[in-house]
N, C-alpha and C positions, 0 to 999 in steps of 0.2 A: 532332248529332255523336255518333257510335258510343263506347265504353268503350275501346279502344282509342288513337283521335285524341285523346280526352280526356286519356292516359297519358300519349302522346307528348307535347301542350302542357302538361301537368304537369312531365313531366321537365327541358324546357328551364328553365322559371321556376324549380327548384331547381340546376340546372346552374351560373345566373346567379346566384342570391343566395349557394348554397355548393359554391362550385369543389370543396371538398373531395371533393363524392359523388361525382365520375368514376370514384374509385381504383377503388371497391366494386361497378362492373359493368363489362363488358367490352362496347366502346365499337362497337354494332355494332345494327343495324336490329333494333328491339325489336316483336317479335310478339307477345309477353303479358305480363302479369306476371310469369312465370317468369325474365324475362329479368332480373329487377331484384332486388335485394338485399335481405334484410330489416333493416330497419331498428332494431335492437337496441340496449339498453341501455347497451352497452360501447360499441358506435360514436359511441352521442349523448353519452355524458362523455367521450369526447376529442375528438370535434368541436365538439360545439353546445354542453351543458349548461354550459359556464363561461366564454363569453364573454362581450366586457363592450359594453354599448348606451350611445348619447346618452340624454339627456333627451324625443328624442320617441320613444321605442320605451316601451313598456306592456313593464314586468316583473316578472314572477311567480315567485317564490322556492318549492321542495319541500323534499324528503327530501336526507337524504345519499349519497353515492357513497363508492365503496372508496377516492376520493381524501381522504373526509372532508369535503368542501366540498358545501354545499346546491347543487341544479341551478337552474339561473335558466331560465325560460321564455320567450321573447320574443312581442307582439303588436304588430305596428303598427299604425297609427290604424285605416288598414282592416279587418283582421282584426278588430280591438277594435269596430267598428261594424258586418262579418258575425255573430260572436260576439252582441251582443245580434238581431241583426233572428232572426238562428235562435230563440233561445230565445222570444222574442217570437211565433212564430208557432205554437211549440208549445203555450206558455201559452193563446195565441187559441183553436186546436182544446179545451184541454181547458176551459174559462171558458166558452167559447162557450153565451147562453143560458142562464147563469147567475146570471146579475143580481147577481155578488161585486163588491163597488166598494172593499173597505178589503183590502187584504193588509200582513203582518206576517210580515218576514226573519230568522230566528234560524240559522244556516247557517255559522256557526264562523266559520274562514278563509279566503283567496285568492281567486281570479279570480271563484267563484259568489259570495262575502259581500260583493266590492266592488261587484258589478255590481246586484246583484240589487232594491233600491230604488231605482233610476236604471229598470230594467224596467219593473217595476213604474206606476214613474208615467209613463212612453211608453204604458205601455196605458192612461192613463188612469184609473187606481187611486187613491185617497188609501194612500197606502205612508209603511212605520216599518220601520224597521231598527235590529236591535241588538248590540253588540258583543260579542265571545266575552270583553272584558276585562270584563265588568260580570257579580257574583253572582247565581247562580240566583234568588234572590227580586225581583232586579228585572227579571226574563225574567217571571216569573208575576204579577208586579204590570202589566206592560207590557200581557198579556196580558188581563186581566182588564178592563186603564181602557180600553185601546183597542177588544176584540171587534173581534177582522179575522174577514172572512169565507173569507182564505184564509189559510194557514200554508206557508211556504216555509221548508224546515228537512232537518235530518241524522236517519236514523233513531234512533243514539246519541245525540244531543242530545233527540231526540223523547221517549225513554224517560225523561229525569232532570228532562223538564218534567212528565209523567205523573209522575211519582214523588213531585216537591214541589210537587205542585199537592192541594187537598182537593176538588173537582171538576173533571176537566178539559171534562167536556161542557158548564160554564157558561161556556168562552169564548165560546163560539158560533160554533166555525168551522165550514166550510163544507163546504170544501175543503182538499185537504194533499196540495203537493209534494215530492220526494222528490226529493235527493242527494245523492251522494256515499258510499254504504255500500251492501251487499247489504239487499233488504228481502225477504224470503221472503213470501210466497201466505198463509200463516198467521200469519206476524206482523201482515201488512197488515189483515186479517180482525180481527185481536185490536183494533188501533188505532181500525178501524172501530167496534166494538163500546164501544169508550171513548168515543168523540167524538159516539156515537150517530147513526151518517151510515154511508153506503153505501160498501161497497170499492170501487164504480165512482167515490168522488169522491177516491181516493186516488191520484194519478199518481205511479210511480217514472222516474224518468230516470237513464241511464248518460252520463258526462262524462269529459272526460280534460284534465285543466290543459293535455297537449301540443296537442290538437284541439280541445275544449270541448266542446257540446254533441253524443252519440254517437246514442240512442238514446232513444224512452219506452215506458210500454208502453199498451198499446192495449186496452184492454177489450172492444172488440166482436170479435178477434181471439182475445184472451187472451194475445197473445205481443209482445214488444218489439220494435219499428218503426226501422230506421235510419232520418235523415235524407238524402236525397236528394241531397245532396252529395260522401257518405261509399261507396267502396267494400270491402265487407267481403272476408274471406277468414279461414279457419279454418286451423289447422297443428299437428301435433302436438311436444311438447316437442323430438325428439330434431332437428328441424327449424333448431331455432337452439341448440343443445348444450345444452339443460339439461339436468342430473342429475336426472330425478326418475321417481318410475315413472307407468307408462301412463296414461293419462287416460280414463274411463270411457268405455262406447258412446255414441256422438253428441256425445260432449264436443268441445271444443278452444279452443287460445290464438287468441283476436282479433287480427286483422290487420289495419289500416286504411289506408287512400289517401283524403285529402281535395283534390279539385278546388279549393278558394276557400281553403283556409287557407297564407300566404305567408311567414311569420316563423318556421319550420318546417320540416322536410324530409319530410313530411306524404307520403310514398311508402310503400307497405306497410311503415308504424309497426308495432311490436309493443308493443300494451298489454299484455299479461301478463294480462288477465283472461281467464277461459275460462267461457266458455257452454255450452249444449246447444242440438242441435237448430238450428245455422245452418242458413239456407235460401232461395231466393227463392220469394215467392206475388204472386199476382194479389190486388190490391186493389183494389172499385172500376175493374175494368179495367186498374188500373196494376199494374206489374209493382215490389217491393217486396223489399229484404233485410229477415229477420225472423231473428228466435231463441228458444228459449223460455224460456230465464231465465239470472239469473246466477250460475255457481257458487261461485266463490273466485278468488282473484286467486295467481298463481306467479311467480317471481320473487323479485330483492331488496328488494322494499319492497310491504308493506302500510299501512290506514289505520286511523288510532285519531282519528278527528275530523280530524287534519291525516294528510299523507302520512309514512311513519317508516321509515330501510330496515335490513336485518341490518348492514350498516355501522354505523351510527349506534347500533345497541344492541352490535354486540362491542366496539366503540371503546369505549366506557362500562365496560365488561365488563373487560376487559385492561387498562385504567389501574389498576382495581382488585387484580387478579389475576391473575396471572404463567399461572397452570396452570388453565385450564377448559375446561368445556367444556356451550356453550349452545345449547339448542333451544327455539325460540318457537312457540306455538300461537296463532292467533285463530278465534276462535269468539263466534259473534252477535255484531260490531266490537269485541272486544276483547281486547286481550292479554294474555297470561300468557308468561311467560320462566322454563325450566327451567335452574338451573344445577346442575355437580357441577366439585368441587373440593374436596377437602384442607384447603383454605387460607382457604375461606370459614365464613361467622360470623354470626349474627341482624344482626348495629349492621353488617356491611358491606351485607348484602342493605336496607339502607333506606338506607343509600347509595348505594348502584349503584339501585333504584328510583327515589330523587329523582336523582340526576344524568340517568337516560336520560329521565323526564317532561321535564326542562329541559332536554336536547338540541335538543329544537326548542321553541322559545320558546311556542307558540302551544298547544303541547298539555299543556304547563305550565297558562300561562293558564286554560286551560278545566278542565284537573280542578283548582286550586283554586279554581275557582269554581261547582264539582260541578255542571257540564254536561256533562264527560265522565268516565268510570270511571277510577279508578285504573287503572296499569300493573302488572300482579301481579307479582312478582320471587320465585320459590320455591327453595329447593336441595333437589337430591334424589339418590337415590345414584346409580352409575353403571347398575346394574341398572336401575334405574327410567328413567335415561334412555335408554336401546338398548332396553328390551321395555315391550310393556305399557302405563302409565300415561302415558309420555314417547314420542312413536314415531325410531324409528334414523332422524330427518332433522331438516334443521337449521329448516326452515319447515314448520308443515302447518298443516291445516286441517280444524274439526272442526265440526258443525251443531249 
């Protein structure tokens, strides 16, 4: 079946589960993708992100919306049983011949932390999994009694294990999965050089609670590999109206169509992550979407271990404070938040700090139990926030 057929019986199966999508294209023999709407942020909080499911729908709760209400993600059983066979067969290629038999899940929250020791032992693994609600000392005790051979985990989680551990090479792992964060070429390199093991036994993987498993990267390639289900597409900001400036040569915001994902409206989705270097290669004879890495994510919501959006920290922000004005930075997964206001005060900024960690429960959780970074909360003056130290926008993103 050509890429094309494939759209057209895509389109129907979303027609049928969400009448809504008709509005958003003009209802008339589809010849490309062009013909079909991107599927943005604002259309999925008033369509999809807040309805409500029985008991047999799998749901996965994120970030906040401008409505202030967390997005709920919906999987059906099927979905929930493509979701692991994918991850499952990635896991296969990268294990493959590896003789790892114990893996150990440390991977914060949602759909990868639930799933991920249930994986695990389908392949066959003796698997331990453990909760973002339990202190760092019992993640390095864990690690220590059990020596898995493989580490399935968050690179920001990765870091605060390195950090309270007095040797991390004596876990004796092996291998080390990657999700959920950007992992840079040189960070991975450094990791390597801890654990005492080869960057080729480090696999990062790109995920999307909407879609799940996206991409990994491929070592003998050097570049990130879509899954075969997944059709890519690249687009620049002013494409779906973001305000923001130009996106460097080869860069662009991800666009994805999944064929198999049904609990979703999974039609040229806009992830908001931007890559470099989309592209189709010949692999092994097959013909393959590739990219070469990932840059920063644009948009309203970044990740700090869990998913967190400008919503959720101005809400925070304006309960406090009548008159501000806030711009957020993340840089290596974490955040720092500039405020300038008049009105603010040392004891308010460690209030608006604790109130936005416990905006979402989970990311609370994990920085006090110093697996994830605090959330920095600074004021600074207005100068500082339009030049210079602060840049004139309300998200960026620094290496």
């Amino acid at each position: 079946m050509d890429l094309l057929e494939k759209l057209k019986g895509k389109l129907k199966e979303v027609k049928i589960i969400y009448p809504w999508y008709e509005q958003f294209y003009i209802n008339q023999p589809i010849k490309d993708f062009n013909d079909l709407p991107y599927m943005t942020t604002d259309i999925l909080e008033k369509h999809y992100y807040h309805q409500e499911y029985d008991d047999s729908i799998h749901v996965y709760q994120t970030s906040g919306t401008s409505s202030n209400i967390r997005k709920k993600i919906a999987y059906s059983e099927a979905d929930e049983q493509r979701y692991v066979s994918l991850k499952m067969e990635v896991y296969k290629q990268f294990l493959n011949n590896s003789a790892c038999k114990k893996a150990f899940s440390d991977v914060g929250t949602g759909h990868a932390a639930s799933t991920a020791d249930f994986i695990f032992k389908k392949l066959q693994m003796e698997s331990k999994a453990i909760s973002f609600d339990r202190p760092i000392e019992e993640h390095i005790q864990q690690l220590k009694t059990f020596k898995p051979d493989v580490l399935y985990t968050m690179p920001s989680i990765l870091d605060h294990l390195i950090y309270a551990a007095e040797n991390p090479a004596d876990f004796g792992i092996k291998k080390i999965i990657l999700v959920g964060e950007i992992a840079s070429e040189e960070w991975q390199q450094k990791i390597a050089n801890i654990f005492q093991i080869q960057r080729e036994d480090i696999m990062d993987t790109l995920g999307s609670i909407e879609i799940g498993t996206i991409a990994y990267y491929s070592h003998d390639i050097r570049r990130y590999v879509f899954l075969d289900h997944l059709y890519a597409e690249g687009i620049q900001s002013d494409e779906i109206g973001l305000n923001m400036e130009k996106l460097e040569n080869k860069e662009s915001i991800l666009v994805l169509t999944s064929f198999v994902r049904s609990m979703f409206p999974a039609i040229r989705f806009v992830t908001y992550d931007v890559v470099r270097d989309l592209r189709t290669m010949v692999i092994d004879g097959v013909e393959k979407q590739t990219f070469q890495n990932i840059v920063k994510r644009v948009g309203p919501e970044f990740k700090h271990g869990e998913k967190i959006s400008i919503y959720d920290i101005e809400e925070i922000v304006y309960q406090h404070l009548k008159e501000a004005s806030v711009r957020v930075k993340l840089q290596n997964n974490a955040l720092t938040i500039y405020i300038h206001s008049k009105l603010v005060n040392p004891s308010m900024l460690t209030t608006i700090q604790k109130d936005i960690q416990e905006k979402i429960p989970e990311i609370g959780r994990m920085i006090n139990n110093k697996i994830l970074d605090e959330i920095q909360v600074l004021a600074v003056s207005n100068e500082e926030l339009n030049t210079g130290k602060v840049k004139n926008k309300k998200i960026y993103y620094e290496k």
